[in-house]
PAFIKOL-93249 format. One record per atom (N, C-alpha, C): residue number from 1; residue in one letter; x, y, z; atom name. Coordinates in pm, 1 decimal. Layout:
REM residues N
ATOM:NUM:A:X:Y:Z:CA
...
END
This chain:
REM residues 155
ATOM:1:X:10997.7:10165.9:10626.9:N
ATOM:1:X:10914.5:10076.6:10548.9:CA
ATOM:1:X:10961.9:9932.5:10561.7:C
ATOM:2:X:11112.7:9925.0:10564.6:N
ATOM:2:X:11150.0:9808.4:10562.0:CA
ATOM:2:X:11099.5:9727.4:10672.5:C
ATOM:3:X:11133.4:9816.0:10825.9:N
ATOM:3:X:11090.7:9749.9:10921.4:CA
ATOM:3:X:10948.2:9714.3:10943.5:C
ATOM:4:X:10836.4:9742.8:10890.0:N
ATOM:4:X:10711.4:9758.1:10880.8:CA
ATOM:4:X:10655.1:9600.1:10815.8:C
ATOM:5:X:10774.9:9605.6:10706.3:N
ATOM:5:X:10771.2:9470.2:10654.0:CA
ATOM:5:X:10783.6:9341.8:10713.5:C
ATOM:6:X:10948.4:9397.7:10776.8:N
ATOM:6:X:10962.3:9285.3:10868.9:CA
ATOM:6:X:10891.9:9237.5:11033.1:C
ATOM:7:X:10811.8:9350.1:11045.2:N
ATOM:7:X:10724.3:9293.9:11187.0:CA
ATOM:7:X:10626.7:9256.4:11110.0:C
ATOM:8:X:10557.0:9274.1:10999.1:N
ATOM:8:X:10446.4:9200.3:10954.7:CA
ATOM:8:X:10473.9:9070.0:10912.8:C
ATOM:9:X:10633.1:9083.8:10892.1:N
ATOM:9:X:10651.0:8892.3:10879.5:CA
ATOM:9:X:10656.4:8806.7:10980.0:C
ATOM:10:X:10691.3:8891.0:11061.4:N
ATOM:10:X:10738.5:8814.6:11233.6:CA
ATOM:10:X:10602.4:8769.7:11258.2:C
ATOM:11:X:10503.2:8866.7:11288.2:N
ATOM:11:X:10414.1:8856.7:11366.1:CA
ATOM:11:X:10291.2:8680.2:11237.2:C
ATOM:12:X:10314.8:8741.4:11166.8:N
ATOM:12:X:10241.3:8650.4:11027.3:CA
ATOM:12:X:10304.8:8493.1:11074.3:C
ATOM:13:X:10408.7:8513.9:11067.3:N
ATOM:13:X:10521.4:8348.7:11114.5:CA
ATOM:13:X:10479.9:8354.3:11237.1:C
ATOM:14:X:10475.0:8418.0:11310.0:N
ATOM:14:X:10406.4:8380.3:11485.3:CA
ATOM:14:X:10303.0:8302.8:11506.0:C
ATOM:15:X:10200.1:8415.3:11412.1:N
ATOM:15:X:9991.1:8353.8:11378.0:CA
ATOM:15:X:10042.1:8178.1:11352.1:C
ATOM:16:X:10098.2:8174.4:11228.5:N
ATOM:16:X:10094.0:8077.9:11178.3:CA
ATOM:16:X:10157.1:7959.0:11271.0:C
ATOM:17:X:10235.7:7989.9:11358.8:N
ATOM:17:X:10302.5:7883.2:11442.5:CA
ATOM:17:X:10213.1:7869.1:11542.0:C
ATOM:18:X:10104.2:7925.2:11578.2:N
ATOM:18:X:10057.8:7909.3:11684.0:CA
ATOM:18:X:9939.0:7812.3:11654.5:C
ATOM:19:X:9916.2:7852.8:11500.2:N
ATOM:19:X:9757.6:7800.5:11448.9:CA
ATOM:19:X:9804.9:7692.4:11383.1:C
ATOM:20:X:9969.7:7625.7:11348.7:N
ATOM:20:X:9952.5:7529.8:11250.5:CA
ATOM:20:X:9888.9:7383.2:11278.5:C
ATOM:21:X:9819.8:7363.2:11379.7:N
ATOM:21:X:9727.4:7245.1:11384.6:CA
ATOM:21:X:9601.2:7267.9:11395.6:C
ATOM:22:X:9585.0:7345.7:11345.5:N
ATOM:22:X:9415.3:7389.1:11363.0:CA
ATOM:22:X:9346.8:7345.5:11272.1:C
ATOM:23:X:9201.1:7293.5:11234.4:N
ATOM:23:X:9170.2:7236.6:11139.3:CA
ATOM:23:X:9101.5:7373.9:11061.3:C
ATOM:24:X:9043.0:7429.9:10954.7:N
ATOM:24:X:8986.2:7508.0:10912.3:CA
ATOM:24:X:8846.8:7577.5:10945.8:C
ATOM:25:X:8846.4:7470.8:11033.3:N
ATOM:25:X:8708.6:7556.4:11114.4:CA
ATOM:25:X:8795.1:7611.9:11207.3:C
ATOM:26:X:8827.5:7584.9:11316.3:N
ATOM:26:X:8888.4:7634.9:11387.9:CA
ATOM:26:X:8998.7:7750.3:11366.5:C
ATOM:27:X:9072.5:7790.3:11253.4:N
ATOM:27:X:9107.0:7848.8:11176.5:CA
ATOM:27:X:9000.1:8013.2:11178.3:C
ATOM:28:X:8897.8:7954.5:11079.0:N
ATOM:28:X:8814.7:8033.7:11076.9:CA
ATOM:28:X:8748.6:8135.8:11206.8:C
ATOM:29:X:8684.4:8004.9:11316.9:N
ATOM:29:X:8641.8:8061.0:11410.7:CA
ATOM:29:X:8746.6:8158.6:11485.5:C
ATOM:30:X:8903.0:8136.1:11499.9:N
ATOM:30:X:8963.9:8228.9:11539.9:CA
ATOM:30:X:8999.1:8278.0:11511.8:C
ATOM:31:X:8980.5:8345.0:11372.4:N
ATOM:31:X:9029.4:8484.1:11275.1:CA
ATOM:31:X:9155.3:8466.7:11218.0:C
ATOM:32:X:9212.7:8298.0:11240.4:N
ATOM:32:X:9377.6:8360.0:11166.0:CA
ATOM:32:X:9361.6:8410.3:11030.0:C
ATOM:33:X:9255.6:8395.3:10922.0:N
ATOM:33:X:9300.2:8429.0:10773.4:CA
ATOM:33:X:9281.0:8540.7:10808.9:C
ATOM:34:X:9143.2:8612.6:10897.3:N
ATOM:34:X:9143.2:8763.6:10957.7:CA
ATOM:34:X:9246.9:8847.7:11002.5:C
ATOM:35:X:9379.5:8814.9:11054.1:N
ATOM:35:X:9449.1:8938.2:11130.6:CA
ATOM:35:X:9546.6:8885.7:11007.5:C
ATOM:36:X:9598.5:8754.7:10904.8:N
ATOM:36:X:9682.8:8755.9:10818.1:CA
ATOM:36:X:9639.8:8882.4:10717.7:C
ATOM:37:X:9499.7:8874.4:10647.4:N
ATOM:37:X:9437.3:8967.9:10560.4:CA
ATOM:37:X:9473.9:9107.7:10636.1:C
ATOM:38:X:9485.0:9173.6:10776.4:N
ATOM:38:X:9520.0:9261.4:10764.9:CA
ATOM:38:X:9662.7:9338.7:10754.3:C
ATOM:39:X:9733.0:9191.0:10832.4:N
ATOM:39:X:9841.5:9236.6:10826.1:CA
ATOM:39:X:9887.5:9328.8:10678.7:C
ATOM:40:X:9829.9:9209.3:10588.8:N
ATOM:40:X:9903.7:9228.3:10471.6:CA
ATOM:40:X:9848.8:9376.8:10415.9:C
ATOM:41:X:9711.5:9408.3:10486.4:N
ATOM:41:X:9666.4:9515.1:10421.0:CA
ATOM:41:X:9626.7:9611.2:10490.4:C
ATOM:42:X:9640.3:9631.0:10594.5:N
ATOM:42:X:9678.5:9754.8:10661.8:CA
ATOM:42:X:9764.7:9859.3:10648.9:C
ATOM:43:X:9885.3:9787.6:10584.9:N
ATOM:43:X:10011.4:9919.0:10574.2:CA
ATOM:43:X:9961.6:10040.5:10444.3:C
ATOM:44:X:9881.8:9978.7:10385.6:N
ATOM:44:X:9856.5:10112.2:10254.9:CA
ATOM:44:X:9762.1:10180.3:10346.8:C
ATOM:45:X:9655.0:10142.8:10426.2:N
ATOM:45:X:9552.3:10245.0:10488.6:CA
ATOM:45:X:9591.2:10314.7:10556.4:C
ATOM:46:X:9694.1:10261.3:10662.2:N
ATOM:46:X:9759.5:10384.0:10752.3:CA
ATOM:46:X:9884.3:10476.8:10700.5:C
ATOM:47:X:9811.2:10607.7:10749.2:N
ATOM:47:X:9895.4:10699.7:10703.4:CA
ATOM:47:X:10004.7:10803.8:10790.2:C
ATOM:48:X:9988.7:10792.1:10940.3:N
ATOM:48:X:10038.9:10815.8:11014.2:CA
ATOM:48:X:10109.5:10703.4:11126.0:C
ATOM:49:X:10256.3:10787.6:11175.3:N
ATOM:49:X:10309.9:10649.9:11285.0:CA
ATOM:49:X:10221.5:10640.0:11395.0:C
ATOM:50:X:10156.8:10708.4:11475.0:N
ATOM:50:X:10080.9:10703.4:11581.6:CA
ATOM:50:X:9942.4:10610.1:11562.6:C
ATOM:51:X:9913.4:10610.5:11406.4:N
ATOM:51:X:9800.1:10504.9:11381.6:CA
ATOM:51:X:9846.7:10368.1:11352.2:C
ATOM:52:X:9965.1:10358.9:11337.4:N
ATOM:52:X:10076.7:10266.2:11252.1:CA
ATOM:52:X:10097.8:10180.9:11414.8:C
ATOM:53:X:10105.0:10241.9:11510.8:N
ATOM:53:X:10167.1:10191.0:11625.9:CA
ATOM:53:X:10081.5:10144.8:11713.6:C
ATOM:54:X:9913.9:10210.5:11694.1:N
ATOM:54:X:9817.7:10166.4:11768.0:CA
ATOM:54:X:9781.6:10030.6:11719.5:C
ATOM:55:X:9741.3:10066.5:11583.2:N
ATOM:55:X:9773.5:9876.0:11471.9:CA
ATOM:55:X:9832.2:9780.9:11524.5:C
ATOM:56:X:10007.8:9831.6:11499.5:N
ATOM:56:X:10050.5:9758.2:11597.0:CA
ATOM:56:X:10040.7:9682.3:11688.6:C
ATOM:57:X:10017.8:9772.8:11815.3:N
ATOM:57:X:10009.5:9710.8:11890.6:CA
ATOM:57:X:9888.1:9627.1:11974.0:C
ATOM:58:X:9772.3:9698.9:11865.9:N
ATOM:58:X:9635.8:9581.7:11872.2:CA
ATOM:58:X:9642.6:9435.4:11827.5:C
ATOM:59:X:9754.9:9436.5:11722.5:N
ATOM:59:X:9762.1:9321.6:11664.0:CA
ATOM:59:X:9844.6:9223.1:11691.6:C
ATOM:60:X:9953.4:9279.9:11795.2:N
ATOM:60:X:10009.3:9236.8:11852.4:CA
ATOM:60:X:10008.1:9163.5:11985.1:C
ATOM:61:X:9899.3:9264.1:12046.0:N
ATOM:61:X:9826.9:9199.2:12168.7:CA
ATOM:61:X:9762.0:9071.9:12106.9:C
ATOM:62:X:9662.3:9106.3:12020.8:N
ATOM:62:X:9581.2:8982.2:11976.3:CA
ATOM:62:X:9638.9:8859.8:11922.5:C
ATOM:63:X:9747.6:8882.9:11856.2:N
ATOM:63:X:9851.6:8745.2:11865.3:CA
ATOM:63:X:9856.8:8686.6:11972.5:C
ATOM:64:X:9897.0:8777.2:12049.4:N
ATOM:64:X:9965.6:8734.6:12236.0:CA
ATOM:64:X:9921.2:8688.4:12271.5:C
ATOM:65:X:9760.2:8666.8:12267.6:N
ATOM:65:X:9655.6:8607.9:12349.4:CA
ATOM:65:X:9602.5:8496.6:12261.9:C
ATOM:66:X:9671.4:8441.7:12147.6:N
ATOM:66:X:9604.7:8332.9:12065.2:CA
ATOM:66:X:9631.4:8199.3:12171.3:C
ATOM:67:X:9508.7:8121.0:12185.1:N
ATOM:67:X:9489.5:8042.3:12247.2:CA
ATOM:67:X:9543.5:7903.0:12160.4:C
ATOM:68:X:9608.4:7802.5:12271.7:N
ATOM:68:X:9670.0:7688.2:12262.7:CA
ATOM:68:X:9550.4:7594.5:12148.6:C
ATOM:69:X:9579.7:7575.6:12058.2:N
ATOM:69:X:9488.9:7463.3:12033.3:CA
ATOM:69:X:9440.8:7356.8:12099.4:C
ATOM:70:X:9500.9:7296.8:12215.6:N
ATOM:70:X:9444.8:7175.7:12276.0:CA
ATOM:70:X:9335.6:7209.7:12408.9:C
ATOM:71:X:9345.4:7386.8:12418.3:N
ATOM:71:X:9212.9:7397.9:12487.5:CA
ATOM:71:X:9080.9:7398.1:12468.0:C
ATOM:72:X:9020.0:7394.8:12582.6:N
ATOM:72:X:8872.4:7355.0:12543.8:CA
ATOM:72:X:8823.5:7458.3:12490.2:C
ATOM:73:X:8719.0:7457.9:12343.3:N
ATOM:73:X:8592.8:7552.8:12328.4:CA
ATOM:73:X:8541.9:7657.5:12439.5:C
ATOM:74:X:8494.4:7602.9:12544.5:N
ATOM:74:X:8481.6:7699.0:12595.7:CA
ATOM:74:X:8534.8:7734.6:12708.1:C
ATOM:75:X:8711.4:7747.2:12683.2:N
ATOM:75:X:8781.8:7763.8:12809.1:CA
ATOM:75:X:8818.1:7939.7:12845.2:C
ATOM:76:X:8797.8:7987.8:12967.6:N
ATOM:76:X:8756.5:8113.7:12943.7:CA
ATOM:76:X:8915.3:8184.9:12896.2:C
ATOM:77:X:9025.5:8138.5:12839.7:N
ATOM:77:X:9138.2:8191.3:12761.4:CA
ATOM:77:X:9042.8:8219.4:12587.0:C
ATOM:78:X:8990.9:8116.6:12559.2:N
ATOM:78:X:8946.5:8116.0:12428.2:CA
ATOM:78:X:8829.5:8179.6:12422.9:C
ATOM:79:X:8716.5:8199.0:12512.8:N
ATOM:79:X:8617.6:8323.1:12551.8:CA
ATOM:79:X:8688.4:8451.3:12550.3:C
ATOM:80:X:8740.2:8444.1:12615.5:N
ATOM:80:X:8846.9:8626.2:12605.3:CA
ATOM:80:X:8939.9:8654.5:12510.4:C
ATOM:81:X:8973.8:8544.2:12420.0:N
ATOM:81:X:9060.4:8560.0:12270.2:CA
ATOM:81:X:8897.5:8590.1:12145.2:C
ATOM:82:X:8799.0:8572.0:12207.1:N
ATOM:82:X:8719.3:8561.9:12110.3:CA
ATOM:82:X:8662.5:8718.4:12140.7:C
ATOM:83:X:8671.0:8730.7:12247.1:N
ATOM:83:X:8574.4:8838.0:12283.6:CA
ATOM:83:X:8710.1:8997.8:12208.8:C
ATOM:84:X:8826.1:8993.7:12209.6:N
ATOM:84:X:8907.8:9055.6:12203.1:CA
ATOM:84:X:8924.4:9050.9:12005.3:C
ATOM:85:X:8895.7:8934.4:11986.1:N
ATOM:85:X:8886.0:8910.6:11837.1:CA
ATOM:85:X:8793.7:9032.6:11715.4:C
ATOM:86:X:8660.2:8985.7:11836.1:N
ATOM:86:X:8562.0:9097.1:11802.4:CA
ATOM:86:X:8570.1:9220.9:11803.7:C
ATOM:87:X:8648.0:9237.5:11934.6:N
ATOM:87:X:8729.8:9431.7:11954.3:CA
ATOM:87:X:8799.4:9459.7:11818.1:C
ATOM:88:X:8890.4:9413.5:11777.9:N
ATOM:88:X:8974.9:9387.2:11683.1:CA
ATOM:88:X:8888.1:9409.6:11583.3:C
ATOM:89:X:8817.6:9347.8:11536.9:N
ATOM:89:X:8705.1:9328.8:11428.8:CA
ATOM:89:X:8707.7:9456.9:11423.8:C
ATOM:90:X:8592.4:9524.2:11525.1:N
ATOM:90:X:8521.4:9678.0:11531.4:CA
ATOM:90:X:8626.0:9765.1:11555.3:C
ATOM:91:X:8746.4:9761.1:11579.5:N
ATOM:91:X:8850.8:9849.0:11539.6:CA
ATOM:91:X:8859.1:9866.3:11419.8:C
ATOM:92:X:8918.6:9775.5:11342.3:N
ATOM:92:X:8955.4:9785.1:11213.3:CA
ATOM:92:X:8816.3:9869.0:11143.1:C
ATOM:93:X:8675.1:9803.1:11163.6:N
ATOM:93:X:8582.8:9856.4:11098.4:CA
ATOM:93:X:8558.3:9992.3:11102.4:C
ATOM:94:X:8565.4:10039.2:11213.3:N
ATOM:94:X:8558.2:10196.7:11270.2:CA
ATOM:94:X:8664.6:10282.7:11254.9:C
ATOM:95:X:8742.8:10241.5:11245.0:N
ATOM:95:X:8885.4:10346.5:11253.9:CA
ATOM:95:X:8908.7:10358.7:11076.8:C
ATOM:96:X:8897.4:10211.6:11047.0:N
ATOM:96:X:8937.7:10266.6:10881.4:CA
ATOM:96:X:8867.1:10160.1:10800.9:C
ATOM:97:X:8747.3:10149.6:10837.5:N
ATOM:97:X:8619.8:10132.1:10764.3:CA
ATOM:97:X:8628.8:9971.1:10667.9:C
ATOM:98:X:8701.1:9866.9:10707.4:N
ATOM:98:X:8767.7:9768.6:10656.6:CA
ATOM:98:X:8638.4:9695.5:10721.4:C
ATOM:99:X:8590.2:9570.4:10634.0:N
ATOM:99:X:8458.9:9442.0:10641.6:CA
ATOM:99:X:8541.0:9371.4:10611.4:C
ATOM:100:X:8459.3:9266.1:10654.3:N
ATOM:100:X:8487.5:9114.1:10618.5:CA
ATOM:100:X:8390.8:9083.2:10476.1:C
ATOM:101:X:8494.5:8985.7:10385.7:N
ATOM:101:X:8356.3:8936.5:10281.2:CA
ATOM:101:X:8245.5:8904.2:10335.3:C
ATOM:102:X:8158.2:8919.9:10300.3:N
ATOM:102:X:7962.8:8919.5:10265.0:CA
ATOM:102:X:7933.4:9052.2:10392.4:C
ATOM:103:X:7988.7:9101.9:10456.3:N
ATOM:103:X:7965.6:9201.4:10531.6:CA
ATOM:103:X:7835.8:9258.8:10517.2:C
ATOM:104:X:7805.3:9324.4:10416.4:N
ATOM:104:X:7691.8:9399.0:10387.6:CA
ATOM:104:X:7592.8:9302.8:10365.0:C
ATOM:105:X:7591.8:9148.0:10290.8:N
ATOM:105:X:7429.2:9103.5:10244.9:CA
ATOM:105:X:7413.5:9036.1:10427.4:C
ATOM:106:X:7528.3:9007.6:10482.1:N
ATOM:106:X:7479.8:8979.8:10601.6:CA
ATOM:106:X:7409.9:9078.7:10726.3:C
ATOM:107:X:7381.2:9204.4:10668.9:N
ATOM:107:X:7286.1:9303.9:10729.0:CA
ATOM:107:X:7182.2:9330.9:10633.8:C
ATOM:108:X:7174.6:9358.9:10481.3:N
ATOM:108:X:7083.5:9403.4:10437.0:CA
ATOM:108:X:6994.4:9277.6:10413.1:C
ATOM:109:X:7022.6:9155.4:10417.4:N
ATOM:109:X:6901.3:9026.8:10370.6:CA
ATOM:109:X:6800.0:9072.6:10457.2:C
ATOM:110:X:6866.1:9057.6:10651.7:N
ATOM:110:X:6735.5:9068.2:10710.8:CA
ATOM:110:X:6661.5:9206.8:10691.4:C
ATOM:111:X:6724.5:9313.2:10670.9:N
ATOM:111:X:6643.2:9427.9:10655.4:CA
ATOM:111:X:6545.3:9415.7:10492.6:C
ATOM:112:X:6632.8:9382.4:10433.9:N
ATOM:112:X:6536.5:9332.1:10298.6:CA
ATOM:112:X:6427.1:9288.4:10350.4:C
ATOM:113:X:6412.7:9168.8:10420.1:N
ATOM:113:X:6286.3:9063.7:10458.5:CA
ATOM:113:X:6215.6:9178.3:10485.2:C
ATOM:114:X:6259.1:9273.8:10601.2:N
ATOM:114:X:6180.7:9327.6:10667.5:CA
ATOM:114:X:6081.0:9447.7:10600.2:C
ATOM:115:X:6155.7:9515.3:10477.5:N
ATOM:115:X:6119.8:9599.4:10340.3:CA
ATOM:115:X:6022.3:9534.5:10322.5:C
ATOM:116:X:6061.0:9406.7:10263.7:N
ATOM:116:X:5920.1:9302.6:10168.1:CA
ATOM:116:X:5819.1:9311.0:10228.8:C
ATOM:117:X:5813.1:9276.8:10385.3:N
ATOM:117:X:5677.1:9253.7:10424.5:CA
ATOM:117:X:5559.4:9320.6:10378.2:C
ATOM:118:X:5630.9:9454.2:10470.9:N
ATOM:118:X:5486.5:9527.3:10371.7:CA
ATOM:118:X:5433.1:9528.6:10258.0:C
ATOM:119:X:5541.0:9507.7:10172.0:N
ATOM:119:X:5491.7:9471.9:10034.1:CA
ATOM:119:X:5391.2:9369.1:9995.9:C
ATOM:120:X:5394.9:9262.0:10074.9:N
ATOM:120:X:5323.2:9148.3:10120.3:CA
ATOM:120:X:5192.8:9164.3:10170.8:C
ATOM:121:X:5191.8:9260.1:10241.5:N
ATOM:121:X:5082.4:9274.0:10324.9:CA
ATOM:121:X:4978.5:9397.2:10212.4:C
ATOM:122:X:5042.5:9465.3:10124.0:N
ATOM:122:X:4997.2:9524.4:10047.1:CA
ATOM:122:X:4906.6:9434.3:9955.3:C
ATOM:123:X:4989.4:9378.0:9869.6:N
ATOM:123:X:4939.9:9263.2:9805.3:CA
ATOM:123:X:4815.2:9145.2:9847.0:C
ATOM:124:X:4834.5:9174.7:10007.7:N
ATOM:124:X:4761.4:9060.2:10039.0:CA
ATOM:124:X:4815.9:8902.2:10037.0:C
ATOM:125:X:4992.6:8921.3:10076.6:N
ATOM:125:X:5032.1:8759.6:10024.9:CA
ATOM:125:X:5140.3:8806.5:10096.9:C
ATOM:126:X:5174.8:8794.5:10240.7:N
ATOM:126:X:5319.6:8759.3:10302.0:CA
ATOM:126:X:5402.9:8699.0:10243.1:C
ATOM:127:X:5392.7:8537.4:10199.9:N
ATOM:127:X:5451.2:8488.5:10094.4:CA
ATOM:127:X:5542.5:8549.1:9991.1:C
ATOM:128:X:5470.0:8606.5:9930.4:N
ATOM:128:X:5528.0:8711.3:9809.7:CA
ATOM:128:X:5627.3:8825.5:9856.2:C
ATOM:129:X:5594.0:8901.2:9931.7:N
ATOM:129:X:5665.4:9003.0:10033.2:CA
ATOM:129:X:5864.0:8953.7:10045.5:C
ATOM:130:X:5832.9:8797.2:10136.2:N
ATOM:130:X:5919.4:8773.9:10153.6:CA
ATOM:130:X:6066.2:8748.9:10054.8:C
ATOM:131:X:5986.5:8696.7:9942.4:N
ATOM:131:X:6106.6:8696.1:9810.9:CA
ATOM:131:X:6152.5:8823.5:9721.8:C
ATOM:132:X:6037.6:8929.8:9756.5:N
ATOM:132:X:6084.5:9066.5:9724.5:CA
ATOM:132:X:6195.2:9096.1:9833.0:C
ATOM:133:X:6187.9:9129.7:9917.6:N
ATOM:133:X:6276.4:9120.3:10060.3:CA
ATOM:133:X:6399.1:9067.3:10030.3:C
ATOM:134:X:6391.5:9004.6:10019.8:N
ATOM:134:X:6509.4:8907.3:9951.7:CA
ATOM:134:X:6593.1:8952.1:9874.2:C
ATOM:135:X:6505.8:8973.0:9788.1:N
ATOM:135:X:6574.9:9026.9:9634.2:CA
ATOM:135:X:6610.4:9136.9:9691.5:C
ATOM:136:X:6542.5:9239.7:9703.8:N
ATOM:136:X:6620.3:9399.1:9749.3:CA
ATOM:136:X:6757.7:9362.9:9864.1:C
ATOM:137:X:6719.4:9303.9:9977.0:N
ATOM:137:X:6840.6:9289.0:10046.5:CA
ATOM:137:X:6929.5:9233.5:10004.1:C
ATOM:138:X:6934.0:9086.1:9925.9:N
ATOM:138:X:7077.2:9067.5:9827.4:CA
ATOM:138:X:7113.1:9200.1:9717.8:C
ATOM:139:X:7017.8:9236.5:9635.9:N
ATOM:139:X:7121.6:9351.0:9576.4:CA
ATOM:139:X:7164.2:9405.6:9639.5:C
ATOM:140:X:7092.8:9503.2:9741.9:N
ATOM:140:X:7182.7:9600.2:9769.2:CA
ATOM:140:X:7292.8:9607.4:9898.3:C
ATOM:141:X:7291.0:9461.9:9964.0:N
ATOM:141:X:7437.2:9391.7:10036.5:CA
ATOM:141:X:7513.1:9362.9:9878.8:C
ATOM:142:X:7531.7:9295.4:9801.4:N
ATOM:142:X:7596.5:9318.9:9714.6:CA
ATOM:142:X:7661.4:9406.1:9658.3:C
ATOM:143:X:7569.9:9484.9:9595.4:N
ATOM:143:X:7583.9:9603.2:9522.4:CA
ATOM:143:X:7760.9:9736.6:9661.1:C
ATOM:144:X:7681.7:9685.3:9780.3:N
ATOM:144:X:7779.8:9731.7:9895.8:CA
ATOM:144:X:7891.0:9668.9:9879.5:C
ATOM:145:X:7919.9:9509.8:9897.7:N
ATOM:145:X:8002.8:9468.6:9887.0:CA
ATOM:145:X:8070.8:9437.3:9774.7:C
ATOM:146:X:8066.7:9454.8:9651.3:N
ATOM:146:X:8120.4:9488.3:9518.7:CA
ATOM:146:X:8197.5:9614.6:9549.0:C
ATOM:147:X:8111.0:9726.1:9613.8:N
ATOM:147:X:8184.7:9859.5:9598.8:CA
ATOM:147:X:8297.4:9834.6:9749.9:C
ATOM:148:X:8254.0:9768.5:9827.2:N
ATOM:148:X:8431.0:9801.9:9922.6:CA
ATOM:148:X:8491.2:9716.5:9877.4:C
ATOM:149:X:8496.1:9591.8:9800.8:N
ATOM:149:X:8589.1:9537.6:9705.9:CA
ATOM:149:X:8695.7:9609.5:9613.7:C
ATOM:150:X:8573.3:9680.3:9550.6:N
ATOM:150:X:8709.3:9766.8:9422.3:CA
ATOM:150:X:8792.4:9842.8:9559.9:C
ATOM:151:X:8706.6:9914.7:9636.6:N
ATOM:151:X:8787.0:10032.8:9753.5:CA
ATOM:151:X:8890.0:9969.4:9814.8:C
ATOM:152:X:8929.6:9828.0:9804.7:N
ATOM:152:X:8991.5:9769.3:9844.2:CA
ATOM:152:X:8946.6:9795.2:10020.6:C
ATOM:153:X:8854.3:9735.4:10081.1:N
ATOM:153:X:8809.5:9765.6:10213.4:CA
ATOM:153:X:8792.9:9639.5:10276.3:C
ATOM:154:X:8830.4:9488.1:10217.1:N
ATOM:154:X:8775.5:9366.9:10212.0:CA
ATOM:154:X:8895.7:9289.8:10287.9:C
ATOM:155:X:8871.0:9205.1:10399.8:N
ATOM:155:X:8962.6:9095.2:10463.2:CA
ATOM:155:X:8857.3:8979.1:10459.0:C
END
């Protein structure tokens, strides 16, 4: 356990040395609060060393490959840190079911819209449709993301 601790500090002091001139967009766009949030919260989800080590060493790669800040947007190091970012992403999501905040209203709004219409077209008023749409897809992205909150499922 101890050691578990201490590579999540290493690697955390690494992120952070690599990203400390980054402005907060840039920040953002390259996931550092993302792989910090898991560091810190990965160790309760995994329950085996063989899942413990694959973690590992995903997260470790993805450090490895954090791109220099003074390269360009679209230099293909920072295309392939982004594209690997996203792997990362859909790991975490798939293996042990972990979102990012707004996760869910950012799928159910557009499916909402898409609910309303008909409703709209029932009515005789697209217009109208669309703010029902709305409404159903914010609750129930909400209502989702409230519940992997308490589950603690949230980076």
């Amino acid at each position: 356990m101890e050691n578990e601790q201490q590579w999540r500090a290493e690697q955390s002091l690494l992120l952070e040395q690599k990203a400390q001139n980054l402005s907060a967009a840039q920040r953002t766009l390259l996931g550092v609060d993302y792989i910090n949030g898991a560091l810190k919260l990965m160790p309760e989800k995994i329950q085996n060393t063989a899942d413990w080590e694959e973690f590992k060493f995903e997260t470790a790669k993805l450090i490895g490959e954090f791109p220099a800040d003074d390269e360009d947007k679209r230099s293909p190091a920072k295309k392939a840190y982004q594209m690997n970012l996203s792997l990362y992403k859909n790991y975490l999501m798939k293996k042990y079911n972990i979102v990012t905040s707004g996760h869910y209203i950012g799928i159910w709004l557009p499916l909402g819209i898409s609910i309303g219409l008909p409703f709209g077209l029932i009515f005789k008023n697209i217009a109208l449709g669309i703010p029902i749409g709305l409404a159903i897809g914010t609750a129930i992205g909400s209502y989702l993301n409230a519940q992997a909150k308490k589950e603690n499922r949230v980076i």
